[in-house]
RODRENFI-862459 format. One record per residue: x, y, z of N, C-alpha, C in turn; residue number from 1; residue in one letter. Coordinates in steps of 0.1 Angstrom, whole numbers, padded with zeros to 4 digits, always signed. Layout:
<lumpas>
LUMPA nx ny nz cax cay caz cx cy cz mimi kolnu
LUMPA X Y Z X Y Z X Y Z NUM A $
...
</lumpas>
This chain:
<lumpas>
LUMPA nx ny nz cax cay caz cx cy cz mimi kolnu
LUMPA +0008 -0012 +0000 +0000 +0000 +0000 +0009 +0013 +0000 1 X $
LUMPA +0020 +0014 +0012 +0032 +0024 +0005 +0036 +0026 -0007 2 X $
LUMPA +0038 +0016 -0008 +0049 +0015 -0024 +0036 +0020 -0030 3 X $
LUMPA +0023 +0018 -0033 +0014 +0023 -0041 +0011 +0035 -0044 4 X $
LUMPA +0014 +0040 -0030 +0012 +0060 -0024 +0020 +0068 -0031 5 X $
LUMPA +0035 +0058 -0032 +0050 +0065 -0032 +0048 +0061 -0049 6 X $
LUMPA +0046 +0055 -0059 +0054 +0050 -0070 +0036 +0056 -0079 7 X $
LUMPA +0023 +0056 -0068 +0011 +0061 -0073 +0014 +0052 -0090 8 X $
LUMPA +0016 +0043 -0083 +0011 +0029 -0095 +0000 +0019 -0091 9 X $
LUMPA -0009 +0015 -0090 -0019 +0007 -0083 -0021 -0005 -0088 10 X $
LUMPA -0012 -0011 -0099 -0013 -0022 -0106 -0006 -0034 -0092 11 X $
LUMPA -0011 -0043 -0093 -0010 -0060 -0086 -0016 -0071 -0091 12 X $
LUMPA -0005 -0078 -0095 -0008 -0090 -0101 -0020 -0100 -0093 13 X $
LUMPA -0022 -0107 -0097 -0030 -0120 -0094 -0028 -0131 -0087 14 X $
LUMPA -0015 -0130 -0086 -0006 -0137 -0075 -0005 -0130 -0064 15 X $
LUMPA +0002 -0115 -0068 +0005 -0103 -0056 -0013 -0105 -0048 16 X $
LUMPA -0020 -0103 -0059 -0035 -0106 -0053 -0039 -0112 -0038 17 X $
LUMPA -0037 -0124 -0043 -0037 -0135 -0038 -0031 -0139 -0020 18 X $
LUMPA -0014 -0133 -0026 -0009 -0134 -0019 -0009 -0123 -0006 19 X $
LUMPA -0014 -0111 -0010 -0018 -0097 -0003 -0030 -0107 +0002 20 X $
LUMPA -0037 -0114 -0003 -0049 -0117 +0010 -0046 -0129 +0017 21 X $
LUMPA -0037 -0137 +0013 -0035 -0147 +0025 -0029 -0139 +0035 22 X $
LUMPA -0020 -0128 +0037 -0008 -0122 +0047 -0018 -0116 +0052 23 X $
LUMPA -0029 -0109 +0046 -0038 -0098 +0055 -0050 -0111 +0064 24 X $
LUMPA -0053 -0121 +0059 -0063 -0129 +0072 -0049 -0128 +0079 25 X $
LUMPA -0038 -0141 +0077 -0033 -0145 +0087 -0027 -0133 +0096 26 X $
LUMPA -0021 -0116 +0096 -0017 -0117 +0104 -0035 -0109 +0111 27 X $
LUMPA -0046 -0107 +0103 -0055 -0101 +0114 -0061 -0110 +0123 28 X $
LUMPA -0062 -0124 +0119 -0064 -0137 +0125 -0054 -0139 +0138 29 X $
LUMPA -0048 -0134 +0136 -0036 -0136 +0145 -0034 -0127 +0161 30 X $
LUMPA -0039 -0113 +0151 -0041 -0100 +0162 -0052 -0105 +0174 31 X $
LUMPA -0065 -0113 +0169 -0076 -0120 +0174 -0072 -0118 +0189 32 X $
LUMPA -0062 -0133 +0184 -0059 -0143 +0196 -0047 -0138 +0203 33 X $
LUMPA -0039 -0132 +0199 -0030 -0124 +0208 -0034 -0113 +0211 34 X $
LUMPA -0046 -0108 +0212 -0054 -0094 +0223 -0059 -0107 +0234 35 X $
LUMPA -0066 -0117 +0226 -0073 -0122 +0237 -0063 -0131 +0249 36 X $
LUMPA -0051 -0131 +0247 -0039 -0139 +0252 -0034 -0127 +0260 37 X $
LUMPA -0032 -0119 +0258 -0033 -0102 +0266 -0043 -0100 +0279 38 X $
LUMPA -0053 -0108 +0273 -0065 -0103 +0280 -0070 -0112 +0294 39 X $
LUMPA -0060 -0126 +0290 -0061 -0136 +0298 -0049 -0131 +0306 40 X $
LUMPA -0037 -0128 +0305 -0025 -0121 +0310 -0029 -0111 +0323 41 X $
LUMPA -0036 -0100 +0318 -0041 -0091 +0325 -0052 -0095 +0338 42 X $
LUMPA -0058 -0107 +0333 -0069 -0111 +0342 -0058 -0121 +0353 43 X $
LUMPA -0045 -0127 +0350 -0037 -0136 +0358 -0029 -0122 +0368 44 X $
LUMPA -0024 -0113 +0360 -0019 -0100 +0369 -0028 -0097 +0379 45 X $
LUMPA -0041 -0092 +0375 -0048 -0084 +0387 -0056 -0094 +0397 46 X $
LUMPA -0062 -0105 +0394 -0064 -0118 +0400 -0060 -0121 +0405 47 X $
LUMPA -0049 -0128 +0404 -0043 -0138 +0407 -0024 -0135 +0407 48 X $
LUMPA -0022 -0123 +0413 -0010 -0118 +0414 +0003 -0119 +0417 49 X $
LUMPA -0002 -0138 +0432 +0009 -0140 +0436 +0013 -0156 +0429 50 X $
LUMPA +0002 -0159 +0418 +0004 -0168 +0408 +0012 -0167 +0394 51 X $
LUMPA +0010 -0155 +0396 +0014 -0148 +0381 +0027 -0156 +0374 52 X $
LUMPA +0036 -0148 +0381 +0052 -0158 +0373 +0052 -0174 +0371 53 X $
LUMPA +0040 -0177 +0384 +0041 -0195 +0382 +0030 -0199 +0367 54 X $
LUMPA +0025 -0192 +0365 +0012 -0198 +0358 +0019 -0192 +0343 55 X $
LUMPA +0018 -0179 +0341 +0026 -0173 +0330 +0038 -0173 +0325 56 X $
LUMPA +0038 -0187 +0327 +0053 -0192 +0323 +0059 -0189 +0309 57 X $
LUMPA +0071 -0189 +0306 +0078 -0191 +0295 +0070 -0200 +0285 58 X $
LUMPA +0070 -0216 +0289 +0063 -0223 +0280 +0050 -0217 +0278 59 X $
LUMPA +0040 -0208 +0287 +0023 -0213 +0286 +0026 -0199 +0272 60 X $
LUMPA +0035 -0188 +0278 +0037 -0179 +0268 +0038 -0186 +0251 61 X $
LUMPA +0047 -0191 +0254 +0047 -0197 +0237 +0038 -0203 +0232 62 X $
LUMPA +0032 -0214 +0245 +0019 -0221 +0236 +0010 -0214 +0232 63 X $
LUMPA +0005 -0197 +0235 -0002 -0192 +0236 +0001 -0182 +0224 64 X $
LUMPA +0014 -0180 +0219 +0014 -0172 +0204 +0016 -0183 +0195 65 X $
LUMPA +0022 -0193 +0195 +0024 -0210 +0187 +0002 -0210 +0183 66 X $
LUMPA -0001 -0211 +0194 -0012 -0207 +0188 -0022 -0207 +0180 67 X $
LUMPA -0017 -0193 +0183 -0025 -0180 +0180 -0019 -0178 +0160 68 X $
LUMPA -0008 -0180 +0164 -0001 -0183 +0149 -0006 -0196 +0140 69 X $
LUMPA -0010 -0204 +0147 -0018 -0217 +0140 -0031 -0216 +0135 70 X $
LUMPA -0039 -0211 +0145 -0052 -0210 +0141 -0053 -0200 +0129 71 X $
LUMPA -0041 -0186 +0128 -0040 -0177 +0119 -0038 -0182 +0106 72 X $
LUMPA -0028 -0193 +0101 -0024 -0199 +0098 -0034 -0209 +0088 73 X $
LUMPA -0042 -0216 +0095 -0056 -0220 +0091 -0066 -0215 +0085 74 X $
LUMPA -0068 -0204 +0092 -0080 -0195 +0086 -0074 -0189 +0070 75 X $
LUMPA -0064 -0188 +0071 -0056 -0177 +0063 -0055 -0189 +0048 76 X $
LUMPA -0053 -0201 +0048 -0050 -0208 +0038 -0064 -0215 +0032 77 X $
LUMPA -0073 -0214 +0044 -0090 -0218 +0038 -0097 -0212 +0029 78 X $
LUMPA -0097 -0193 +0033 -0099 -0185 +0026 -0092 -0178 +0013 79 X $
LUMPA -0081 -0183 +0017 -0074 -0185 -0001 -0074 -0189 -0008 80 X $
LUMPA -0077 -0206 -0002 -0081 -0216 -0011 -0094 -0214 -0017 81 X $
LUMPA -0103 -0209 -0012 -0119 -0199 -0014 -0117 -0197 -0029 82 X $
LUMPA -0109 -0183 -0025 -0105 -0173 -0031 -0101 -0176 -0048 83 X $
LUMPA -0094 -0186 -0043 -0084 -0192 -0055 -0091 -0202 -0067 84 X $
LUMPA -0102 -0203 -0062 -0112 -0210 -0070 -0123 -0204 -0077 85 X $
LUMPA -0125 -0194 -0075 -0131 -0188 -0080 -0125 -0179 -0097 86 X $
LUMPA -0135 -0173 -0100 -0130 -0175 -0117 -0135 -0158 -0121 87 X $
LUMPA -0124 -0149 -0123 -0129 -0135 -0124 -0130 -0129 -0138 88 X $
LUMPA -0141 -0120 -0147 -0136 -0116 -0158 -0132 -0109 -0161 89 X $
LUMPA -0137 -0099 -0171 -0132 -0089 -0175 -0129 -0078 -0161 90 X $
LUMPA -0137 -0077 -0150 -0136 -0068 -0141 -0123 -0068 -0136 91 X $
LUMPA -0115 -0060 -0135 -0101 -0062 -0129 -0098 -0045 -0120 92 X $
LUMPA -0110 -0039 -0116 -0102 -0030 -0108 -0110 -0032 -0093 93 X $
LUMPA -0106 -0034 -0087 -0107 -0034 -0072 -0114 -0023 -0063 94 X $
LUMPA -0124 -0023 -0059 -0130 -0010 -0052 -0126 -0007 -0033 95 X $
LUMPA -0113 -0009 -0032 -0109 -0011 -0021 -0091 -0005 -0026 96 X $
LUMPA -0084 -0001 -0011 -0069 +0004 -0015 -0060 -0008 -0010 97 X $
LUMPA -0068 -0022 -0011 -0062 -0034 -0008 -0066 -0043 -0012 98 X $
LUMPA -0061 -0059 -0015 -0073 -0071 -0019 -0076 -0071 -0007 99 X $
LUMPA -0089 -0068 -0006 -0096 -0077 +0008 -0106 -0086 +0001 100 X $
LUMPA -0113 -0098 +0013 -0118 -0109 +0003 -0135 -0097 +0001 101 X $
LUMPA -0141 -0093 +0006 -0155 -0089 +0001 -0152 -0081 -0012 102 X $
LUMPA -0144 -0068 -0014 -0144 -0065 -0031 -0137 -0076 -0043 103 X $
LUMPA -0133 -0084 -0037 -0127 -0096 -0047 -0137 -0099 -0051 104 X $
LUMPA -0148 -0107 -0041 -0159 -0113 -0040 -0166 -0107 -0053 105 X $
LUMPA -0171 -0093 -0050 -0181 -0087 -0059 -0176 -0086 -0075 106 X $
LUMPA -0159 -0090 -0078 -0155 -0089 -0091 -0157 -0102 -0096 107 X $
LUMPA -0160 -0114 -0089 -0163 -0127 -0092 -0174 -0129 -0105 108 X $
LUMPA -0174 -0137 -0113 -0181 -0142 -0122 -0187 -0155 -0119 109 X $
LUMPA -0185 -0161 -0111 -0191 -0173 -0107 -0192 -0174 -0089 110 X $
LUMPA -0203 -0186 -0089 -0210 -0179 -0076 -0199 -0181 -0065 111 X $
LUMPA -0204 -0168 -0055 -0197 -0168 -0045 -0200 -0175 -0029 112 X $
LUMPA -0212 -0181 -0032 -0219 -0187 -0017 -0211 -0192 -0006 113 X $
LUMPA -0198 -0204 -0014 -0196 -0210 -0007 -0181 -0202 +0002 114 X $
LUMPA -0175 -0193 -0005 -0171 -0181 -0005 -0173 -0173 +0013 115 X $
LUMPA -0187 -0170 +0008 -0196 -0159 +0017 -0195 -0167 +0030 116 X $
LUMPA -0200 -0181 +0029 -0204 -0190 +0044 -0190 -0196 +0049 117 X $
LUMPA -0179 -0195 +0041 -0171 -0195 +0047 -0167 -0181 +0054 118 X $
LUMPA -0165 -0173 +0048 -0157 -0156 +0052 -0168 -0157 +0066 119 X $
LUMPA -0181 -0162 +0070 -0189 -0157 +0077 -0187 -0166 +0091 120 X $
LUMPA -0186 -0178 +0086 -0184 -0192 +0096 -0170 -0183 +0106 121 X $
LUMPA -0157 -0185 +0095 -0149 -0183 +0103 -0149 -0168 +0107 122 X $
LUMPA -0154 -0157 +0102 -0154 -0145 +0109 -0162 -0142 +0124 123 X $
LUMPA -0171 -0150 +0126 -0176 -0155 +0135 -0168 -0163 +0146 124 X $
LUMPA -0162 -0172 +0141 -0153 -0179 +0158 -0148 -0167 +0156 125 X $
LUMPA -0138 -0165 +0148 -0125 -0157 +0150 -0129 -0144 +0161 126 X $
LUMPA -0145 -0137 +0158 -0146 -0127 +0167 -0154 -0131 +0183 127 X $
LUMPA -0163 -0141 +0179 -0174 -0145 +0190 -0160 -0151 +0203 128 X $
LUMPA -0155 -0159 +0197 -0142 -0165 +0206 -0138 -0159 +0216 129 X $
LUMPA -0130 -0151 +0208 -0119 -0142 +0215 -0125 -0132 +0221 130 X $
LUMPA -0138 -0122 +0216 -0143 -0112 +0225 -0152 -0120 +0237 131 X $
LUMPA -0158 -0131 +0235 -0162 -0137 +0252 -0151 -0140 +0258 132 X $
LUMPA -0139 -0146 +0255 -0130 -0147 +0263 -0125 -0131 +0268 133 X $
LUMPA -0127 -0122 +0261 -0119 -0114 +0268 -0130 -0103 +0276 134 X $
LUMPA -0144 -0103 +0274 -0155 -0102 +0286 -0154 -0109 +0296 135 X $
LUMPA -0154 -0123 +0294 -0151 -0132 +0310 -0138 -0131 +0312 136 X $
LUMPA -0129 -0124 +0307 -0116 -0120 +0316 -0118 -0110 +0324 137 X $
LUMPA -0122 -0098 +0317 -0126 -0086 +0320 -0140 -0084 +0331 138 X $
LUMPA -0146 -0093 +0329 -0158 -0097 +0342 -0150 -0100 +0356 139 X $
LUMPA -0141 -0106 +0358 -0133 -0108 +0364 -0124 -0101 +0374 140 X $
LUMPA -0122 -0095 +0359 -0113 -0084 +0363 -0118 -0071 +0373 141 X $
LUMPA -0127 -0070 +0366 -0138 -0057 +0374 -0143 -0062 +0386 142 X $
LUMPA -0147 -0074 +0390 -0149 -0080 +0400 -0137 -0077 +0413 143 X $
LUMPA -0126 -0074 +0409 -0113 -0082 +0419 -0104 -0067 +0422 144 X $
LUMPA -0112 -0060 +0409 -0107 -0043 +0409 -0117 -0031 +0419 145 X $
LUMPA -0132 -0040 +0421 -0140 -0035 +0432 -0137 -0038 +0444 146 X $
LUMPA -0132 -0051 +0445 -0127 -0054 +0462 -0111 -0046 +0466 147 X $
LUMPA -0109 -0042 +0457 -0096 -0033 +0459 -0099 -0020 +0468 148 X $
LUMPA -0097 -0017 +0481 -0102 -0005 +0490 -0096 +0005 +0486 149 X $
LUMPA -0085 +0004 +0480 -0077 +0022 +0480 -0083 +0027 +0465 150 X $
LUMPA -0085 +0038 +0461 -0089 +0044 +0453 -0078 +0043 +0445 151 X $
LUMPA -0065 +0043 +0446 -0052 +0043 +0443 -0049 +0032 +0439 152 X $
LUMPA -0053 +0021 +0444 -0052 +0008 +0438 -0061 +0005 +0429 153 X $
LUMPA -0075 +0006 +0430 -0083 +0005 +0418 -0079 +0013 +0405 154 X $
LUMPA -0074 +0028 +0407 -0068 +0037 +0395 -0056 +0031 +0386 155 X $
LUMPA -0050 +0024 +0398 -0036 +0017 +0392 -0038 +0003 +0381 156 X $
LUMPA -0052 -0003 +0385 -0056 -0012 +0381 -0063 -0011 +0367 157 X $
LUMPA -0073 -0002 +0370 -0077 +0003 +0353 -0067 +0009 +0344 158 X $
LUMPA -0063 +0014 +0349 -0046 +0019 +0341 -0043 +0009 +0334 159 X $
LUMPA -0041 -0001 +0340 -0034 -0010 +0333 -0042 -0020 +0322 160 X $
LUMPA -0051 -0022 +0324 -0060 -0023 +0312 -0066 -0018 +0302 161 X $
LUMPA -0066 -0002 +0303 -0071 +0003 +0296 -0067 +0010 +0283 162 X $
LUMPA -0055 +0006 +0281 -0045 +0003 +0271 -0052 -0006 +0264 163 X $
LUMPA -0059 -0019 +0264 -0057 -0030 +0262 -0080 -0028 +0254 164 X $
LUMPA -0086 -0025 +0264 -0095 -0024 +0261 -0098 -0008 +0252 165 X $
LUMPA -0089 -0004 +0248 -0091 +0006 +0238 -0087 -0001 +0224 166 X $
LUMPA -0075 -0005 +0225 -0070 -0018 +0213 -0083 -0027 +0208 167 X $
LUMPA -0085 -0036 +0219 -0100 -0040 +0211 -0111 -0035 +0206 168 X $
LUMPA -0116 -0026 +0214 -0127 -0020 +0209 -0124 -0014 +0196 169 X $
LUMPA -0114 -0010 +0188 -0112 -0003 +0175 -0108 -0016 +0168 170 X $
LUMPA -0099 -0023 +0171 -0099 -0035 +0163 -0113 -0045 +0158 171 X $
LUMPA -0119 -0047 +0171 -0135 -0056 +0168 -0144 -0051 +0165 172 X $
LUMPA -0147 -0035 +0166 -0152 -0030 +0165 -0158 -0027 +0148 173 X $
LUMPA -0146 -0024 +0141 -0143 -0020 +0128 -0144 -0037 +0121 174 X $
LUMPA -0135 -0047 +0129 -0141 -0060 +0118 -0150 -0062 +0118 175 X $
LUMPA -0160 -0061 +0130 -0175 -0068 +0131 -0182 -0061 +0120 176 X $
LUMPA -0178 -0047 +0122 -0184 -0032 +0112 -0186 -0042 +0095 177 X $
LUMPA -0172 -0046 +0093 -0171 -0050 +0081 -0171 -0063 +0077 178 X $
LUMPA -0170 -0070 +0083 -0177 -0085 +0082 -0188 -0088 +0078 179 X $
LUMPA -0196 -0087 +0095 -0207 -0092 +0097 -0221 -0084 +0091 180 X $
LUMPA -0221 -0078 +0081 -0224 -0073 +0070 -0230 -0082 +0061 181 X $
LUMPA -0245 -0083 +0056 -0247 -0094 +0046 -0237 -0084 +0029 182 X $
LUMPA -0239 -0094 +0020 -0233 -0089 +0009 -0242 -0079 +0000 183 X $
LUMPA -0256 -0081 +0006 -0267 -0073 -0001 -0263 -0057 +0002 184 X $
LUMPA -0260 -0058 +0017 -0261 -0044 +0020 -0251 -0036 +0025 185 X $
LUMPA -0240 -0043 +0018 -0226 -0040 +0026 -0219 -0026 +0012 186 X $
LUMPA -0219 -0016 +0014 -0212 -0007 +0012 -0196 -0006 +0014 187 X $
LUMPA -0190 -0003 -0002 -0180 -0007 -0003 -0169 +0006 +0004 188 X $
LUMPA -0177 +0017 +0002 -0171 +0027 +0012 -0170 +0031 +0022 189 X $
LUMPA -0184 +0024 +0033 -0180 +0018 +0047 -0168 +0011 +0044 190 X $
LUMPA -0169 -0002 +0035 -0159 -0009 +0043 -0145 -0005 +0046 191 X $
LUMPA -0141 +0005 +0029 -0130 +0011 +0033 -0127 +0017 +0043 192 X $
LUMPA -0136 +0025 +0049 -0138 +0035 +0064 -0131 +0023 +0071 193 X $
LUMPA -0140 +0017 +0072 -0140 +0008 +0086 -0126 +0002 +0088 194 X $
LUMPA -0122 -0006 +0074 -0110 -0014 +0074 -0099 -0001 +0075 195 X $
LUMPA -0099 +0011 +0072 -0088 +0019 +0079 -0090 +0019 +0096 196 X $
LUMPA -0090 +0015 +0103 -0090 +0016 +0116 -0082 +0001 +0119 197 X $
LUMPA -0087 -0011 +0115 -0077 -0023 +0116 -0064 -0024 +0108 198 X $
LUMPA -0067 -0018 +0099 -0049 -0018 +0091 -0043 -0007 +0094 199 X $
LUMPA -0047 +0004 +0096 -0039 +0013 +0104 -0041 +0020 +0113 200 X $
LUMPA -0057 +0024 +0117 -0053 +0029 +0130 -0048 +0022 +0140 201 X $
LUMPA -0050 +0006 +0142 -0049 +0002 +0155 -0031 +0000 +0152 202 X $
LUMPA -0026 -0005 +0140 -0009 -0004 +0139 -0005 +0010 +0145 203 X $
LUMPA -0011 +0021 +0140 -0001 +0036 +0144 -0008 +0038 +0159 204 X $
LUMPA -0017 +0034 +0163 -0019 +0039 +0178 -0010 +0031 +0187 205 X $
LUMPA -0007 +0016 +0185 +0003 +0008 +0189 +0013 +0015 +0197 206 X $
LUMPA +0022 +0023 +0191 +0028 +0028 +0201 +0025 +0036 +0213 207 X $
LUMPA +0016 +0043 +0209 +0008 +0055 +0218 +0004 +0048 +0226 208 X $
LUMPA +0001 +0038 +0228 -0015 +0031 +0236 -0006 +0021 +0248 209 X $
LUMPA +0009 +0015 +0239 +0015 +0007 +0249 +0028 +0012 +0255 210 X $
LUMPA +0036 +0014 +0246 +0053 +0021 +0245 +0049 +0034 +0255 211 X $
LUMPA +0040 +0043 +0254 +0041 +0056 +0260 +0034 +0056 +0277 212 X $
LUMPA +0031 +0043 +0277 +0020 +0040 +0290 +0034 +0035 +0302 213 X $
LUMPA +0047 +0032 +0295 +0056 +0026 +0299 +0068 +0041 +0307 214 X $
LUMPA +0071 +0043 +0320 +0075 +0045 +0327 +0090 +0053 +0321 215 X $
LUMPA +0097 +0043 +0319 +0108 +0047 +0313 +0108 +0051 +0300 216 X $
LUMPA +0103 +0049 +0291 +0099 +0053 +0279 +0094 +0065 +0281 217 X $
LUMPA +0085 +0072 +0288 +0077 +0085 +0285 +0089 +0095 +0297 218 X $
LUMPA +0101 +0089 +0301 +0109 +0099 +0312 +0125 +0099 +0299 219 X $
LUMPA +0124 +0089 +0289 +0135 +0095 +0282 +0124 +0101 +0269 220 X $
LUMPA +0116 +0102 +0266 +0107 +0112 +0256 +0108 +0125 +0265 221 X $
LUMPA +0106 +0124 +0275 +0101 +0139 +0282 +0116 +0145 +0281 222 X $
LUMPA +0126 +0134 +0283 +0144 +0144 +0287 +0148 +0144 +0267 223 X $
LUMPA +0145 +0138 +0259 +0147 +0143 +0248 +0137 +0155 +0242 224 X $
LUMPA +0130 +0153 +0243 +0120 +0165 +0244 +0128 +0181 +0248 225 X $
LUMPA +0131 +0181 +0260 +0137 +0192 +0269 +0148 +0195 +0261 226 X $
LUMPA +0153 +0187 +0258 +0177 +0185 +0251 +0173 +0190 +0237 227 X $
LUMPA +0164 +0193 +0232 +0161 +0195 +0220 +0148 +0208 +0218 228 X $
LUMPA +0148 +0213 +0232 +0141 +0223 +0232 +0126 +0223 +0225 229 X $
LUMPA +0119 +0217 +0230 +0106 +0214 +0222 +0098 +0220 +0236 230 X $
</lumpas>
């Protein structure tokens, strides 16, 4: 999409096609399960505090992006294989500043059904999954953050989530926006709206949301800041 901005050439092969939509499920497939792996993290921190190091181990860490990378993995090679079966004609310009699978869909010349109930099946775990998991983390959470007496300790506690529940809500927010959409009534200029918020806003807020919430990072920002007269 850079190189597109920078070179303002918009041509992509049919491979590049292809291949731009397997990388875009797997790594958004991926983002899913590693918020919701976050989400379980946060619920073992404020919970369960003096378990934490034991439970959150090195191994459960890996099993838990090993994963998160598998299931991405999966989804990501089903819906290509979709994709890749299908048979397009004359239409070859793309109403999106990316392949995503719904404007591919609509350049299709042969039916898309089985297409549709797939994109819908798995867009469904991929979101229903991981947002109850990360409500019944968060139920939890709120639960264990009320029996907290100091006002100071509860402050310290949403603090620290609230990094995390701003990340989702713009991430699930914006898929569900563009997903769970039948194809009758799905607007190709919402979707663009919407899918800018998962392909880039939630990448460029990234730093802001986590890197700046960090202690040492926002006390060498503030002394370069000052050294440089800003």
């Amino acid at each position: 999409m850079l190189m597109n901005f920078l070179l303002k050439k918009n041509d992509i092969s049919y491979m590049g096609c292809m291949t731009q939509v397997y990388f875009f499920i797997f790594f958004a497939v991926s983002e899913c399960y590693v918020l919701t792996s976050m989400a379980y993290d946060r619920y073992m921190a404020i919970c369960n505090p003096l378990l934490y190091n034991v439970v959150m181990s090195p191994k459960l860490c890996l099993s838990l992006m090993f994963g998160s990378y598998f299931i991405a993995l999966s989804n990501a090679v089903a819906n290509t294989a979709c994709m890749l079966r299908l048979t397009f004609c004359d239409a070859n310009i793309i109403n999106h500043y990316f392949c995503d699978v719904p404007p591919l869909l609509q350049l299709s010349c042969t039916s898309t059904d089985m297409n549709e109930l797939v994109l819908l099946v798995v867009g469904t775990i991929n979101v229903i999954v991981p947002t109850s998991t990360i409500f019944i983390s968060y139920g939890f959470i709120l639960f264990s953050i009320f029996q907290i007496s100091s006002s100071e300790g509860r402050s310290k506690a949403f603090s620290t989530c609230s990094s995390h529940i701003l990340t989702v809500s713009l991430f699930f927010g914006s898929s569900a926006f563009e997903y769970f959409k039948p194809s009758s009534g799905r607007s190709m200029e919402e979707g663009k709206f919407s899918s800018v918020f998962y392909t880039n806003v939630v990448p460029m807020t990234n730093p802001l949301i986590y890197s700046l919430r960090n202690k040492d990072i926002k006390f060498a920002l503030k002394k370069t800041m000052i050294s440089r007269n800003f």
